[in-house]
N, C-alpha and C positions, 0 to 999 in steps of 0.2 A: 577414527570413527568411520564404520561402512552403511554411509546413508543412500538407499536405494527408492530412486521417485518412480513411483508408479502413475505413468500419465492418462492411462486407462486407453483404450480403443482409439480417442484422436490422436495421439503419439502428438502432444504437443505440451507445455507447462502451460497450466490452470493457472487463475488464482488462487486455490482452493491447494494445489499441489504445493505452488510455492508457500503457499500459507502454514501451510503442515510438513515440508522439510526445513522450514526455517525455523518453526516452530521446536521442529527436537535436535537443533543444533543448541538451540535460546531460550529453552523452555524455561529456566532459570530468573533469566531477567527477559520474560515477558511481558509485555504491555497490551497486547490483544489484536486481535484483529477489528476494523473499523474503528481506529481509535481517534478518536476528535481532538484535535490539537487548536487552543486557541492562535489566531495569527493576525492580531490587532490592526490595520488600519487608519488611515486619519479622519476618514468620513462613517467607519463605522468600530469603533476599539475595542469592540466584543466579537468578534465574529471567530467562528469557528471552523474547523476545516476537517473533514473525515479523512484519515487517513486508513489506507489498505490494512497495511499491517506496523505493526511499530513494538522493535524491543532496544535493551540497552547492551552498548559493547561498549566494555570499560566504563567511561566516563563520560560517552555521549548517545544521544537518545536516537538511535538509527529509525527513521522514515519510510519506509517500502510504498512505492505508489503505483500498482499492476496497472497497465495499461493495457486491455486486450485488444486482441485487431479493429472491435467495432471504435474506438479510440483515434481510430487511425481514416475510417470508413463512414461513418455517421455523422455529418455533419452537425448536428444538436450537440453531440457531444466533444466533436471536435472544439467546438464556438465553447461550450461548458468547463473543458479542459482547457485553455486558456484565459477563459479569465479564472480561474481557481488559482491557474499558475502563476499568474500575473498580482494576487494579493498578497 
């Protein structure tokens, strides 16, 4: 397979980029992009979780969680991304 990512003018991987070369590796067994995966809890056993992107290989349900720089840079989000992690 010759899959070429076009990362457009920033010359960097997107969400968006990897969302759609993963996409026509997996297109198959896809699950979608922003996919909500329940991740139960003791104090709350319904809670759910957005995930990026999410398809299946083989026999298990692959996860993709983009992190972009602001992930890395924004505190808000930093403090957001762990405790998501952390449930």
């Amino acid at each position: 397979m010759n899959l070429e990512i076009n990362a457009g003018h920033n010359n960097w991987l997107s969400q968006k980029t990897l969302h759609d070369a993963l996409y026509e590796i997996y297109k198959s067994s896809w699950l979608g992009g922003e996919y909500r995966v329940k991740v139960p809890t003791e104090k709350r056993p319904n809670t759910k979780v957005k995930i990026d992107i999410a398809f299946i290989m083989g026999d298990q349900k692959i996860a993709v969680e983009y992190d972009g720089d602001r992930h890395y840079t924004n505190t808000q989000k930093c403090l957001r991304d762990i405790k998501k992690k952390s449930a």
